[in-house]
C-alpha positions in Angstrom: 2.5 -79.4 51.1 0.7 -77.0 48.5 2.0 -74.2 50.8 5.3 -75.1 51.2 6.2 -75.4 47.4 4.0 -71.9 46.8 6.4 -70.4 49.4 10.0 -72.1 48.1 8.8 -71.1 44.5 8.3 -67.3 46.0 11.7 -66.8 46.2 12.3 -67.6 42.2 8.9 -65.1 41.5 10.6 -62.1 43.3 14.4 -62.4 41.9 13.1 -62.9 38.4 10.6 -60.1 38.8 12.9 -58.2 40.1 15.4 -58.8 37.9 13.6 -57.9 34.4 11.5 -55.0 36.5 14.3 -52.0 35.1 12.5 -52.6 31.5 9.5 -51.4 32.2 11.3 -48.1 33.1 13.6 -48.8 29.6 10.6 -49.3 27.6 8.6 -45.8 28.7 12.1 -43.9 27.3 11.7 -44.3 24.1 9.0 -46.3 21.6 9.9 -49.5 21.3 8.7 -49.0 17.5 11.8 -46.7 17.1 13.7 -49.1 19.6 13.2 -52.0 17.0 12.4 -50.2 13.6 15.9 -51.8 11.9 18.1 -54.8 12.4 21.3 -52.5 14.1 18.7 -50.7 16.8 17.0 -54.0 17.4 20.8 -55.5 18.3 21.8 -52.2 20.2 18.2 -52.7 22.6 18.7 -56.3 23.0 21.9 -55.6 24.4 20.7 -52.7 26.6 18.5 -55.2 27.9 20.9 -57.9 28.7 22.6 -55.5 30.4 20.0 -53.5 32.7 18.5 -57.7 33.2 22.0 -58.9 33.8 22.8 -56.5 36.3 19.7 -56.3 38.4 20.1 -59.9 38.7 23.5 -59.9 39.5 23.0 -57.8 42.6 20.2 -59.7 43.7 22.5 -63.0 43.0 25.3 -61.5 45.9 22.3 -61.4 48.2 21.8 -64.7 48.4 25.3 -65.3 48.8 24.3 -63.6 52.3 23.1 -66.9 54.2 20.9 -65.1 56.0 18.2 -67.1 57.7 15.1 -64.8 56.2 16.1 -65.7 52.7 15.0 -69.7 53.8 11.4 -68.4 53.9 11.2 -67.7 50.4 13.2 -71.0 49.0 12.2 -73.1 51.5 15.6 -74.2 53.2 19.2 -72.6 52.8 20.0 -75.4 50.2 17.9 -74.6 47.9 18.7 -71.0 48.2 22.1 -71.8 47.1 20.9 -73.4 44.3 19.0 -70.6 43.4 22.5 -69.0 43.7 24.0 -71.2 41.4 21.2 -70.4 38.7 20.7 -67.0 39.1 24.2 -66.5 39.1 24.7 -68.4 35.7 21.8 -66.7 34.4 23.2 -63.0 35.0 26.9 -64.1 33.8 25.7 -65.4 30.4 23.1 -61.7 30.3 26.1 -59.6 31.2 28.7 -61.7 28.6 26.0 -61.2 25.6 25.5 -57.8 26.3 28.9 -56.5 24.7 28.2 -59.0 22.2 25.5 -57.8 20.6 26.5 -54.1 21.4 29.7 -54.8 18.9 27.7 -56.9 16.4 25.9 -53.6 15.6 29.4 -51.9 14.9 29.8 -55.3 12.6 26.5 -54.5 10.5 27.3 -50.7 10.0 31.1 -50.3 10.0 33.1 -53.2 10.0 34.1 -56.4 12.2 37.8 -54.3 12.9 35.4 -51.3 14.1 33.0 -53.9 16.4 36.8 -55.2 17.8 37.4 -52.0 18.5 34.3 -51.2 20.5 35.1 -54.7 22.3 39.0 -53.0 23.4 38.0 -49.5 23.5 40.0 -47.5 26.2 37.2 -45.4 26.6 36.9 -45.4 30.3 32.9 -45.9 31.0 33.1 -48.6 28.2 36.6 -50.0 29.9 35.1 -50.9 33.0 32.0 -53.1 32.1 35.2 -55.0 30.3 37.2 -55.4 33.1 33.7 -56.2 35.1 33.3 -59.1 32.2 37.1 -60.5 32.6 37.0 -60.7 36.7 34.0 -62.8 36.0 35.5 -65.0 32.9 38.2 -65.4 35.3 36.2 -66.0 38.5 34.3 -68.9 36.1 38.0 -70.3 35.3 38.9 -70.8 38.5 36.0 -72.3 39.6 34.9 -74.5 37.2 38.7 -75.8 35.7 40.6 -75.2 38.4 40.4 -77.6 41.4 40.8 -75.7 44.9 40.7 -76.7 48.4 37.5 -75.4 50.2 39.0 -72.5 52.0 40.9 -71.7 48.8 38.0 -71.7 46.9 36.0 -69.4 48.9 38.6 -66.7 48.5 37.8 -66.9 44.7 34.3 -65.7 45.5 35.9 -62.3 46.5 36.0 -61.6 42.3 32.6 -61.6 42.6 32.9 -58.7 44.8 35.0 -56.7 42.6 33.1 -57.6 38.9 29.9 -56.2 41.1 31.8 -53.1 41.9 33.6 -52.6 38.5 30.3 -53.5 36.4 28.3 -50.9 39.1 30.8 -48.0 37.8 30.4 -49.0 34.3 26.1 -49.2 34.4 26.4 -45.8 36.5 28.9 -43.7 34.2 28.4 -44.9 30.5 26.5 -42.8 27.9 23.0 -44.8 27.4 19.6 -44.9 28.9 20.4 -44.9 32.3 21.9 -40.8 31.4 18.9 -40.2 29.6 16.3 -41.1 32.0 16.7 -40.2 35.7 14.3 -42.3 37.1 16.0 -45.3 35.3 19.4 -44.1 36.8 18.4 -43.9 39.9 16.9 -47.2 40.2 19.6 -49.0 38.3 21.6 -47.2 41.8 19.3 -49.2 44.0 20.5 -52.7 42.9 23.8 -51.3 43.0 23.4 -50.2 46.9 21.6 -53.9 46.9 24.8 -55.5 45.6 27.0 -53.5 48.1 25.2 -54.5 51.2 26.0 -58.1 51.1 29.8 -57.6 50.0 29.7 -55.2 53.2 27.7 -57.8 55.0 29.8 -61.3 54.1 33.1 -60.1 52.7 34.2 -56.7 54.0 32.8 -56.5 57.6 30.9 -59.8 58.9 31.7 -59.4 62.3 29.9 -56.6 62.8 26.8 -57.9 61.3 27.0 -61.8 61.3 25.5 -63.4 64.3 27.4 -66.2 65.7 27.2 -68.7 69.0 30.4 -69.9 70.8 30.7 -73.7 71.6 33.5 -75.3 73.1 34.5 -78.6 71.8 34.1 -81.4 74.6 35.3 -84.6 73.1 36.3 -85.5 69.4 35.2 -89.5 69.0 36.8 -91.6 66.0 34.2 -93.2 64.3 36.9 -95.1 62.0 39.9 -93.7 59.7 37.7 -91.6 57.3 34.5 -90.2 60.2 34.9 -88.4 63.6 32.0 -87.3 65.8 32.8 -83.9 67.6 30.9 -83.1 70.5 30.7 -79.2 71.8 29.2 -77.5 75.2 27.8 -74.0 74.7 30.5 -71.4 76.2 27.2 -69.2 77.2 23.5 -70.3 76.5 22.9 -72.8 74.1 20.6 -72.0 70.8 17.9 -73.7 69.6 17.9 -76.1 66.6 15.6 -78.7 65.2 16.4 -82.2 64.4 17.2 -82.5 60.5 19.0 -79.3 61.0 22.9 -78.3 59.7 24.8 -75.2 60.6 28.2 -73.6 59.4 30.3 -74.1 62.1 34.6 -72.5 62.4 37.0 -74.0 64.6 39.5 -71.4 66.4 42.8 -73.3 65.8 45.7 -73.1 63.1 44.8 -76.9 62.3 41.8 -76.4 60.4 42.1 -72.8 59.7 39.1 -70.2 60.4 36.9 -71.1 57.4 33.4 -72.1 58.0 32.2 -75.2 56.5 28.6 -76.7 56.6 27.7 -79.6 58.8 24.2 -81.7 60.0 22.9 -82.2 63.2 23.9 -85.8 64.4 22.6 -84.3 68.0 18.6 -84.2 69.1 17.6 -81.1 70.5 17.1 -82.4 74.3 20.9 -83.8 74.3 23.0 -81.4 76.6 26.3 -81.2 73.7 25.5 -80.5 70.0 27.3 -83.1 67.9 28.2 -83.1 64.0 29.9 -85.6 62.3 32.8 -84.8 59.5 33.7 -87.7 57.7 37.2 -87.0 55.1 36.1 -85.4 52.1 39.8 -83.4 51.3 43.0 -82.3 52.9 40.9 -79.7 55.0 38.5 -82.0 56.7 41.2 -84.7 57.1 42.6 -82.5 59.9 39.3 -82.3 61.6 40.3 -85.5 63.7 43.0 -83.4 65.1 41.2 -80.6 67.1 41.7 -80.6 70.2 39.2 -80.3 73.5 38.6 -76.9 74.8 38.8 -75.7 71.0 36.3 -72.5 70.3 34.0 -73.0 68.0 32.1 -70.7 65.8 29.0 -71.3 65.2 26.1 -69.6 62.5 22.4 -71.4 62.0 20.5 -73.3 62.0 19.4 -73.5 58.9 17.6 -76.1 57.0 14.4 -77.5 57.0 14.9 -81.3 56.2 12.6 -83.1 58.8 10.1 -85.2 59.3 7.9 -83.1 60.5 7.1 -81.1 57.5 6.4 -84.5 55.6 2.3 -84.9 55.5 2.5 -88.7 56.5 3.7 -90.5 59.5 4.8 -93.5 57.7 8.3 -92.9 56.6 11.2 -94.5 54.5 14.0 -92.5 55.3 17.0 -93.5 52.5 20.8 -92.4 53.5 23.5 -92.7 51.3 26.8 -92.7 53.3 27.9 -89.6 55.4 23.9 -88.3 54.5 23.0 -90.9 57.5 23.5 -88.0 60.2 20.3 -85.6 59.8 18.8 -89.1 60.1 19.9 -89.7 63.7 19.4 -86.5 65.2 15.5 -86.9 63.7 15.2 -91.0 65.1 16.6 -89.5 68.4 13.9 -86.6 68.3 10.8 -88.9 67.7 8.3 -89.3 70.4 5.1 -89.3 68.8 3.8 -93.1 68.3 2.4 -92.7 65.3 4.9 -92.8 63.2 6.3 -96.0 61.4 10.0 -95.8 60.2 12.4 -98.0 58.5 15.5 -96.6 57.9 17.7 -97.6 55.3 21.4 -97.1 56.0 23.2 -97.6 52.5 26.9 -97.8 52.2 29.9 -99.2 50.5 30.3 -102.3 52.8 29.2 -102.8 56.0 32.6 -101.6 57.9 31.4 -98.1 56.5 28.1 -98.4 58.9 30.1 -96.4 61.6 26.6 -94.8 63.0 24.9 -98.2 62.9 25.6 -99.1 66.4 23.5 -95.5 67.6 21.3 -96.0 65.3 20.4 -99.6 66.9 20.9 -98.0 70.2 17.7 -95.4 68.9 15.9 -98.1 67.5 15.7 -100.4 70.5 14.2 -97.3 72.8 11.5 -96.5 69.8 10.0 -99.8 68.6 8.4 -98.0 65.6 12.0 -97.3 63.8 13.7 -100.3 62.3 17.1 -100.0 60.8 18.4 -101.8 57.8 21.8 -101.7 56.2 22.0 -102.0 52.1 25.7 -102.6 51.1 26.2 -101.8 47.6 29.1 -104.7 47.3 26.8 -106.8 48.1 23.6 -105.7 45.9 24.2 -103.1 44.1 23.3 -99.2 44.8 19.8 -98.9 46.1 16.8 -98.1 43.6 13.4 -98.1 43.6 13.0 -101.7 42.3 15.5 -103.2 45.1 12.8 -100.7 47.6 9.8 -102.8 46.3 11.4 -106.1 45.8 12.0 -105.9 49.4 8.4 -105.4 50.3 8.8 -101.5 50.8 5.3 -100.0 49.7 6.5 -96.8 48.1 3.2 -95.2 47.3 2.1 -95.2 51.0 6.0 -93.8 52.6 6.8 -90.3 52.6 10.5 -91.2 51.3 13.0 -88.7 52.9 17.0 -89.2 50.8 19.8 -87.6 52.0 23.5 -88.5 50.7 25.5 -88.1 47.8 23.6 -85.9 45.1 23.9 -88.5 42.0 22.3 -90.7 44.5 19.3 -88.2 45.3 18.7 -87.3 41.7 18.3 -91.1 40.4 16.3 -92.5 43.5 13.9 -89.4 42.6 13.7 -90.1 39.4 13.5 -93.7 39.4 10.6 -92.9 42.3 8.9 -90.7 39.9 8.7 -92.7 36.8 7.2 -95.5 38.7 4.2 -92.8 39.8 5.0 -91.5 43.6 4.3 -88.0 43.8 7.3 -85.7 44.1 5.0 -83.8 46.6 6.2 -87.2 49.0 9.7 -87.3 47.7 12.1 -85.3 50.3 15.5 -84.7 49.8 18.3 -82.8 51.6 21.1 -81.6 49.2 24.4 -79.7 50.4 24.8 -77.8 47.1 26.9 -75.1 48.7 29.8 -74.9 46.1 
C-alpha cells in the first residue's frame, strides 16, 4: 500500500517540480538582492514569477488533459489524474491572473493607478496577447463554472483552453523580460510551450491519428427500468483486455447520441464473451442511450482505472455502492475465484425499486458462497454511515472498505470512517471526477 500512494503522489512531485523548475534559470539572471532591493522590483519579480510558474504549469496542465494510459502510473488511476487536472489547472489560472496584477501594481507605486490601467489595456502587441490569453481563460472559467452545459457542449468549451495556451505561448515568447535576456531561459520557457502543443495536437486538432481506439458492435441494449439500460457489445475484430473494476470512454456511431465520448464502468467480468456497461439517465444526452440500436459501432478508448479488489491488502471486504456506483462492483463479484475472500456487499439506494442490478448480483452471490448482498434503502433508514455499518455488526477495522457512488457520498463515509480510526491506507474509493 506504501508503494502505491509513493507512486500516485509521483505524479504531484514531477508537475510541481516541474512547474517552479524555470526559476532556478530566473534566479541565476540577475541577483535576487537587486531582484528584491525595493518594494516596485520586489512586485515586478513576483510577477515574473507567477508568470514563468503559471505557464510551465499550464502546459503541463493540457497534458493531463491527454488521457493517456502512462499518466495512470504516476497518479495512480485516470481519476485521480483528472483531479490533478482540476488542481493544477486552478493553480496555474490563479498564477497567470496575478501576474498582470502585480506587474500594474508597480506602475500604481511609481506613476499612478491611470498609468497601472494603462499597462493593464495597453495595445502594445507582446503585452496584448498575454491579455487576450487571460480573457479566453476568464471566459473559459465563465462558462464552465456559471453556465450549465450539456456534456458534449461542455467539452467544446475546453477548446479555449487550447487557444489561451497558444495566445499566452506568443505573449511568454515575444515580450521584453527575462526570457529576451537570457537565452537559456528562452529556450526552455519554448519547451513547455512545444509540451503544451503536443496534447492540443494530440486530443483536439488530430486524435485520430494518434488516439488508439477498439471497435465493438452493440449486441443487445437491455432496460433495466425507466432511468438504467445495460448495453451489451461484441468486438468487431479481437477483443482487448480489461480488468474487473475497470471503466473506459466509450462513442456510439449514430446521430442519437452524437459522437462524444463519455466515461463508463465495467458491469462485464473479463471471461464474459460481450463487454457490458450500464448508463443509467443522468441528462438529455444519456437519456437517449436507451435508443441505440443493435449493430451500432462503438468506439472504444481504455481501460483505465485501477479500482479493484485486488490492489486492497486484505481479503475481507465491505464493498459500499451508492446508486449507479454498484456496476464496478459486479464486474469484480463476477471476477472472484479465490476462496479466501469474504465479501458483503452493500447495495445502497433510494428505495428498493432502484436495486435494478440486485437480481445479478444475487445471481453472483449464489455461485460464490463467500459474497453476500445486502440492500440499505435510504427511505427506509436513512443514507448509510459508519455508525449504521457498526450498528449492523460490520467490523470496520478488520474490512478493507471499497465506496463507489455519488461523490458527497464517498467524501462523508471516508470521513466519518476516519474519525472513528480506520486507516485511509484501507479506505478505497472510485470517483468519476472527469468534469
Amino acid at each position: 500500500m506504501l508503494v502505491q500512494k509513493m507512486k500516485g503522489l509521483s505524479g504531484w512531485f514531477i508537475v510541481g517540480a516541474l512547474s517552479v523548475s524555470p526559476l532556478f534559470i530566473w534566479a541565476t539572471i540577475q541577483p535576487l538582492s537587486e531582484r528584491f532591493a525595493t518594494f516596485t522590483t520586489t512586485l515586478t519579480s513576483i510577477g515574473q514569477m507567477l508568470g514563468l510558474v503559471g505557464m510551465a504549469m499550464f502546459a503541463l496542465n493540457l497534458i493531463l488533459s491527454t488521457r493517456h494510459p502512462i499518466l495512470e502510473r504516476f497518479f495512480n488511476g485516470m481519476n485521480r489524474v483528472y483531479l490533478a487536472h482540476h488542481t493544477f489547472g486552478a493553480i496555474a489560472f490563479s498564477l497567470l491572473l496575478f501576474h498582470p496584477i502585480f506587474l500594474a501594481l508597480k506602475f500604481a507605486f511609481v506613476a499612478s493607478p491611470r498609468d497601472a490601467a494603462l499597462f493593464l489595456l495597453s495595445t502594445n502587441p507582446p503585452i496584448l496577447w498575454g491579455i487576450f490569453a487571460l480573457l479566453s481563460m476568464m471566459l473559459f472559467l465563465v462558462l464552465t463554472f456559471f453556465v450549465s452545459f450539456a456534456y458534449d457542449k461542455w467539452r467544446i468549451t475546453h477548446k479555449f483552453l487550447a487557444a489561451s495556451f497558444i495566445l499566452a505561448s506568443i505573449h511568454t515568447l515575444i515580450i521584453y523580460s527575462d526570457t529576451q535576456v537570457s537565452s537559456l531561459l528562452y529556450w526552455y520557457m519554448v519547451f513547455f510551450v512545444v509540451l503544451g502543443l503536443i496534447p492540443i495536437i494530440y486530443r483536439t486538432v488530430a486524435p485520430k491519428l494518434f488516439v488508439s481506439y477498439i471497435e465493438y458492435i452493440v449486441d443487445e441494449v437491455r432496460p433495466m427500468d425507466e432511468h438504467t439500460v445495460e448495453i451489451f457489445m461484441k468486438p468487431v475484430f479481437k477483443p482487448f483486455t480489461y480488468k474487473a473494476g475497470q471503466f473506459i470512454f466509450i462513442s456510439f456511431k449514430t446521430e442519437i447520441v452524437g459522437d462524444e465520448f463519455h466515461p463508463f464502468s465495467i458491469v462485464s467480468s473479463p471471461d464474459e464473451p460481450r463487454l457490458a456497461i450500464a448508463v443509467k439517465t443522468l441528462g438529455d444526452h444519456t437519456g437517449k442511450f436507451k435508443l441505440i440500436a443493435k449493430n451500432t459501432v462503438a468506439k472504444i478508448e481504455g481501460p483505465f482505472g485501477v479500482f479493484s479488489n485486488e490492489r486492497a491488502p486484505g481479503k475481507n471486504q465491505l464493498w459500499i455502492a451508492g446508486g449507479i456506483g454498484i456496476t464496478p462492483f459486479i464486474g469484480m463479484a463476477k471476477a472472484i475465484i479465490d476462496p479466501a475472500y469474504r465479501i458483503k456487499i452493500y447495495y445502497c439506494v433510494a428505495n428498493k425499486t432502484e436495486a435494478v442490478f440486485l437480481e445479478e448480483l444475487i445471481a453472483v452471490a449464489q455461485k460464490n458462497p463467500n459474497i453476500t448482498i445486502a440492500t440499505f434503502c435510504s427511505n427506509e433508514r436513512g443514507y448509510i454511515s459508519a455508525d449504521a455499518l457498526q450498528a449492523m455488526g460490520e467490523d470496520i477495522f478488520a474490512n478493507e472498505i471499497l465506496i463507489c457512488g455519488p461523490v458527497p457520498l464517498m467524501h462523508s463515509l471516508k470521513k466519518q470512517l476516519a474519525a472513528k480510526g480506520v486507516s485511509r491506507a484501507h479506505i478505497h474509493t472510485e470517483e468519476f471526477t472527469l468534469r
